[in-house]
mmCIF file of the C-alpha atoms, coordinates in Angstrom:
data_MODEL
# 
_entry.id   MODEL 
# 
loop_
_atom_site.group_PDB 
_atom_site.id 
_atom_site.type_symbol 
_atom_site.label_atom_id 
_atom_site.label_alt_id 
_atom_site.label_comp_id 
_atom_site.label_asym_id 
_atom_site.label_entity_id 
_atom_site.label_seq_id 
_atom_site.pdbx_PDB_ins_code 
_atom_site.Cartn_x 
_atom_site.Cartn_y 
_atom_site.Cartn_z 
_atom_site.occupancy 
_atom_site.B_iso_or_equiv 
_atom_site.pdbx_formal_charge 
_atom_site.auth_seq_id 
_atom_site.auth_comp_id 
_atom_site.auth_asym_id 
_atom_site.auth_atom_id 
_atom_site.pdbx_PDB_model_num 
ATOM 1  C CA . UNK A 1 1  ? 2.652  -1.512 -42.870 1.00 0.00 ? 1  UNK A CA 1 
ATOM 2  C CA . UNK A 1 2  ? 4.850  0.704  -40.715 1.00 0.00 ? 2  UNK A CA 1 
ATOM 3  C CA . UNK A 1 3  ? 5.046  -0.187 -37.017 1.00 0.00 ? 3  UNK A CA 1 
ATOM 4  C CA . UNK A 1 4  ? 5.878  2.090  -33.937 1.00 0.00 ? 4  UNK A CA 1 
ATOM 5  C CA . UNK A 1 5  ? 9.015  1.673  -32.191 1.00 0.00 ? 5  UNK A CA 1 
ATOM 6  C CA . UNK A 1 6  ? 8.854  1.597  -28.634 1.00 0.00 ? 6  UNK A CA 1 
ATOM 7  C CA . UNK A 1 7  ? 11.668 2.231  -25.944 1.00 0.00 ? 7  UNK A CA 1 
ATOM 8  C CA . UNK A 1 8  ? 12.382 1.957  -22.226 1.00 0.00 ? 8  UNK A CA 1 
ATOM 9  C CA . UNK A 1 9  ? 15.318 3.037  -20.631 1.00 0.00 ? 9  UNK A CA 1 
ATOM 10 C CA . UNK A 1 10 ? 16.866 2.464  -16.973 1.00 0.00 ? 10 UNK A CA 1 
ATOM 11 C CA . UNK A 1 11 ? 14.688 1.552  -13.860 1.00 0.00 ? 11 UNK A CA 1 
ATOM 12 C CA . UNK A 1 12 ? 11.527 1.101  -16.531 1.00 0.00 ? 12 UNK A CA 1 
ATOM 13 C CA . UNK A 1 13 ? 13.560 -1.676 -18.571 1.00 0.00 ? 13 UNK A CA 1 
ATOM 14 C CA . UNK A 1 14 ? 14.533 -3.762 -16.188 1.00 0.00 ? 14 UNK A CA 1 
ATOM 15 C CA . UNK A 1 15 ? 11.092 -3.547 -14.273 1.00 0.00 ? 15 UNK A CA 1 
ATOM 16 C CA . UNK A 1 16 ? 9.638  -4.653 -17.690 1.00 0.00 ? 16 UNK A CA 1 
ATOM 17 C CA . UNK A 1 17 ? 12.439 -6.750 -19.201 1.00 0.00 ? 17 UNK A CA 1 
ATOM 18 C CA . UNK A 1 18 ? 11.543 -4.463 -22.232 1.00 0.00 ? 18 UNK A CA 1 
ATOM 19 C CA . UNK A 1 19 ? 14.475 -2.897 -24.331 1.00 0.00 ? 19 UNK A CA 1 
ATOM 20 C CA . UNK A 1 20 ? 13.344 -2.217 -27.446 1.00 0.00 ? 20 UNK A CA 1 
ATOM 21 C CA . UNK A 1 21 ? 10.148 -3.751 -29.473 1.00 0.00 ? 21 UNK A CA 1 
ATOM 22 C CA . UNK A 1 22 ? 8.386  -2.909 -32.073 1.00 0.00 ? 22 UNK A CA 1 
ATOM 23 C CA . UNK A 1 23 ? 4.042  -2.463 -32.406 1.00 0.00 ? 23 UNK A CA 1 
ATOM 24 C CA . UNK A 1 24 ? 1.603  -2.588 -34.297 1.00 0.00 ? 24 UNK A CA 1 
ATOM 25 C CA . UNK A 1 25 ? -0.339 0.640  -35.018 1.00 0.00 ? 25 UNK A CA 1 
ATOM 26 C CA . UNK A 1 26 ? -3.803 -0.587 -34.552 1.00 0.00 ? 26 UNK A CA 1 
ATOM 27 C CA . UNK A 1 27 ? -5.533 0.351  -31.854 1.00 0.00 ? 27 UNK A CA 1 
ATOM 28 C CA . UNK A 1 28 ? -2.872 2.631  -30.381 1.00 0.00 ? 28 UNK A CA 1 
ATOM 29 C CA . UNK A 1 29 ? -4.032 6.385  -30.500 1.00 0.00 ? 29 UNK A CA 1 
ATOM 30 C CA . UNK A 1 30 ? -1.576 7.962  -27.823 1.00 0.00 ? 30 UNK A CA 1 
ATOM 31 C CA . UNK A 1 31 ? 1.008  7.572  -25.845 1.00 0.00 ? 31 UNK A CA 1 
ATOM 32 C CA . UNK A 1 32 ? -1.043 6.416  -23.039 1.00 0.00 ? 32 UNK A CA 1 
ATOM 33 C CA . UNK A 1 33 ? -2.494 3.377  -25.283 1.00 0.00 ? 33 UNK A CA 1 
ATOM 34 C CA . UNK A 1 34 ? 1.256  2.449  -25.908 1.00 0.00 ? 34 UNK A CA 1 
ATOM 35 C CA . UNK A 1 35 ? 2.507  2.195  -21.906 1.00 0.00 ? 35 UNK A CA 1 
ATOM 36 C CA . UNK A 1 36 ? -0.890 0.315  -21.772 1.00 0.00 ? 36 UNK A CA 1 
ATOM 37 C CA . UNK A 1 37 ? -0.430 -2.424 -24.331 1.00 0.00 ? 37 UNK A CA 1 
ATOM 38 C CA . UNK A 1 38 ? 3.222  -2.898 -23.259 1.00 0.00 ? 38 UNK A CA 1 
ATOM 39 C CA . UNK A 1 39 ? 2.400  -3.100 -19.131 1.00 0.00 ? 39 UNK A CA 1 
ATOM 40 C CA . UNK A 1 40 ? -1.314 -3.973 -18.682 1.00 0.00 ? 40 UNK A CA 1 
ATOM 41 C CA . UNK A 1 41 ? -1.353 -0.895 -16.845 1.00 0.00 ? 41 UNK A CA 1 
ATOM 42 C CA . UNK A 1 42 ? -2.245 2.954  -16.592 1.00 0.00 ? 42 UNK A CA 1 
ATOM 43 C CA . UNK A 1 43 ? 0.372  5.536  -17.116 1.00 0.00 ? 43 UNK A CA 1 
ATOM 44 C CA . UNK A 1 44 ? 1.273  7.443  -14.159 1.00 0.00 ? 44 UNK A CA 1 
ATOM 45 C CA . UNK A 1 45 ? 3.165  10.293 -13.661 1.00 0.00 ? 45 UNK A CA 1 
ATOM 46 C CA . UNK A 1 46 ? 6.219  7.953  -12.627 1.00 0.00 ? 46 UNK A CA 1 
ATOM 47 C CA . UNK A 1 47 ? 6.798  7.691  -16.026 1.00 0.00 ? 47 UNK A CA 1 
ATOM 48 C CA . UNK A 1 48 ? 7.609  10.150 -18.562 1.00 0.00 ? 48 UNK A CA 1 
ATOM 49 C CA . UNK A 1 49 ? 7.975  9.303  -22.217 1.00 0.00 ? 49 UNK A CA 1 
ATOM 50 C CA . UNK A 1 50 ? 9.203  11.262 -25.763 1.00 0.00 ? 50 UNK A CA 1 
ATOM 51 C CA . UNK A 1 51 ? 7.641  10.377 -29.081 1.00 0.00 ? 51 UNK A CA 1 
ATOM 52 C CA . UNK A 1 52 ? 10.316 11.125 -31.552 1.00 0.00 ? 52 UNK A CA 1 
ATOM 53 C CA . UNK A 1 53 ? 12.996 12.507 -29.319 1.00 0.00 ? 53 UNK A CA 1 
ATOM 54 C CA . UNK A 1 54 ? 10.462 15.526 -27.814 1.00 0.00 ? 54 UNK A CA 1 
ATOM 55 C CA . UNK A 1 55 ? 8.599  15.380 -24.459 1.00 0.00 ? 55 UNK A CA 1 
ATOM 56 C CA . UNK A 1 56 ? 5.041  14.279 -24.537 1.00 0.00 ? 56 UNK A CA 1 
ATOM 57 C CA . UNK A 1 57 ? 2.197  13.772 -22.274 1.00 0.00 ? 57 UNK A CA 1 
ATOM 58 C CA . UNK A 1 58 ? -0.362 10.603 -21.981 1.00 0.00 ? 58 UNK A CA 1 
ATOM 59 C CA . UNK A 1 59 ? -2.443 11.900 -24.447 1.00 0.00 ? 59 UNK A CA 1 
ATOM 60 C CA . UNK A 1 60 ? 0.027  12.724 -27.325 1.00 0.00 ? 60 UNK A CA 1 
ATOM 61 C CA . UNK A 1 61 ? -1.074 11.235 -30.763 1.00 0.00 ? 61 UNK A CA 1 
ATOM 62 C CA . UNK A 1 62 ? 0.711  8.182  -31.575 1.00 0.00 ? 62 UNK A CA 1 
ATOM 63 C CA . UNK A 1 63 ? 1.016  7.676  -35.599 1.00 0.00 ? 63 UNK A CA 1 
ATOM 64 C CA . UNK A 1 64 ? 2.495  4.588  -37.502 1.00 0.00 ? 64 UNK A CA 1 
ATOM 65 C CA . UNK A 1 65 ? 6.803  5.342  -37.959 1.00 0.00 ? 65 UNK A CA 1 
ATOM 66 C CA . UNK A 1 66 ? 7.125  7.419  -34.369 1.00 0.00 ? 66 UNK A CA 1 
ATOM 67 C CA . UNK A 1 67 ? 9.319  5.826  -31.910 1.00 0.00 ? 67 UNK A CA 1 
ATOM 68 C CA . UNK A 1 68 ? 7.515  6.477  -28.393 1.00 0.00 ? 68 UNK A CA 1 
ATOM 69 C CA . UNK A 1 69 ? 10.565 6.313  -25.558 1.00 0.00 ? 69 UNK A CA 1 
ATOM 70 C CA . UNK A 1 70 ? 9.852  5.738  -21.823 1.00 0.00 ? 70 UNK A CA 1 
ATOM 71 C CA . UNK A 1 71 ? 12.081 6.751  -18.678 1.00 0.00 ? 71 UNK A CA 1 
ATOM 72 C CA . UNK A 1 72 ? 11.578 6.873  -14.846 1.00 0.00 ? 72 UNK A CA 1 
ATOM 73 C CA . UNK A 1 73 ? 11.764 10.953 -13.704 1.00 0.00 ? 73 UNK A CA 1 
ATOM 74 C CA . UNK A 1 74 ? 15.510 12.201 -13.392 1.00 0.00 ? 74 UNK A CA 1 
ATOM 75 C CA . UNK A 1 75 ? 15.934 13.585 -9.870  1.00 0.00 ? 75 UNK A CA 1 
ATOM 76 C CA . UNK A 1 76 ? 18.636 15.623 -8.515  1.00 0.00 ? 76 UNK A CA 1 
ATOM 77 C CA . UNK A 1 77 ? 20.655 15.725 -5.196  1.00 0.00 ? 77 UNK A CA 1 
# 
């Protein structure tokens, strides 16, 4: 069985001590229900995420093989 590979990148992977792992697909639908079983928490829109290298939203289909990728918003100055 294939697995999805998840991702978190600066401010998000120290927060979560989370660099890279790997899930299993059941019971993960969308993005949303990946942040969840990785945090314990709701997705908010401090977070912004890519499922195989493209923006997506919360409620993007998640499918066994994708790699899902998290980052804090990039602000300017």
């Amino acid at each position: 069985m294939s697995s999805i590979r998840v991702r978190m990148f600066a401010s998000l992977r120290e927060r979560w001590q989370i660099d890279q792992v790997e899930l299993k697909p059941e019971g993960i639908a969308t993005v949303a229900d990946v942040w969840r079983s990785l945090t314990g928490e709701a997705m908010t829109d401090q977070v912004l995420a890519a499922v195989n290298m493209e923006y997506a939203r919360p409620e993007t289909p998640v499918r066994e093989g994708d790699e899902v990728a998290f980052f804090p918003p990039v602000t300017g100055g």
